[in-house]
C-alpha positions, 0 to 999 in steps of 0.5 A: 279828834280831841275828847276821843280815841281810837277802839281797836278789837281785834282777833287772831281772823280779823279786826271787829272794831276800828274807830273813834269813840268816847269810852269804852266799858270791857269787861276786866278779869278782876271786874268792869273797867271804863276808859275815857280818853287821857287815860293813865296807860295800863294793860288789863286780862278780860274775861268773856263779856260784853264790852261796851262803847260810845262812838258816834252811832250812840251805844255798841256792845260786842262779846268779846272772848278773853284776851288783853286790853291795852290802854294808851291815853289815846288808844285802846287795843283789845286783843281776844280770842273771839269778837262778835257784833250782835248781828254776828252772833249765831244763837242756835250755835250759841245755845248749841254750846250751852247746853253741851257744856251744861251736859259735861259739867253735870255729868262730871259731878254725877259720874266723876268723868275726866273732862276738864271742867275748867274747859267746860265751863269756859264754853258755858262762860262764853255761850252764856254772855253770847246769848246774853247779848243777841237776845238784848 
């Protein structure tokens, strides 16, 4: 279909996404990318977020865990760990996770455990923007 191209999201389960779209807005380690059909071919690290598309339905968002975006002129493969849809997202999961990485994070600074930190706050990354998006 000229002016769009193809969004595939796709995780190690299933494919969350497989359609035609206008553009597409990840959310890009090093900051938020878009991609518009002729687009220079690339291959880009996400970070958790929320991406974003136009298809014919008008605006989508889905959260997206990290993973690897690439980008063809006419395709864009996303490939990620986790992806949900906001109807998906279970919030009480959701906040169920915050607040056990909250927990670990605050009782590492106060008692110098041996969680890994970096671990704990990549749980309160992605319960963060999960929620983020359900309760949009």
């Amino acid at each position: 279909m000229a002016g769009n191209i193809l969004l595939e999201v796709v995780t190690p389960d299933r494919a969350v996404v497989s359609e035609e779209v206008q553009i597409v807005v990840a959310p890009g380690l090093v900051g938020e990318f878009g991609v518009l059909p002729g687009h220079t071919p690339f291959l880009a690290s996400l970070k958790p977020g929320v991406l974003r598309y136009k298809g014919s339905g008008g605006e989508e968002r889905i959260f997206v865990s990290s993973g690897f975006a690439e980008t063809l002129p006419n395709k864009v493969t996303v490939l990620v760990d986790a992806a949900e849809r906001k109807v998906d997202i279970d919030v009480a999961r959701a906040k169920a996770a915050m607040e056990r990485a909250q927990k670990r994070l605050a009782g590492q600074a106060a008692e110098k455990e041996t969680i890994d930190a970096a671990r704990a706050r990549a749980a309160l990354e992605r319960a963060f923007y999960r929620l983020r998006l359900a309760q949009s």
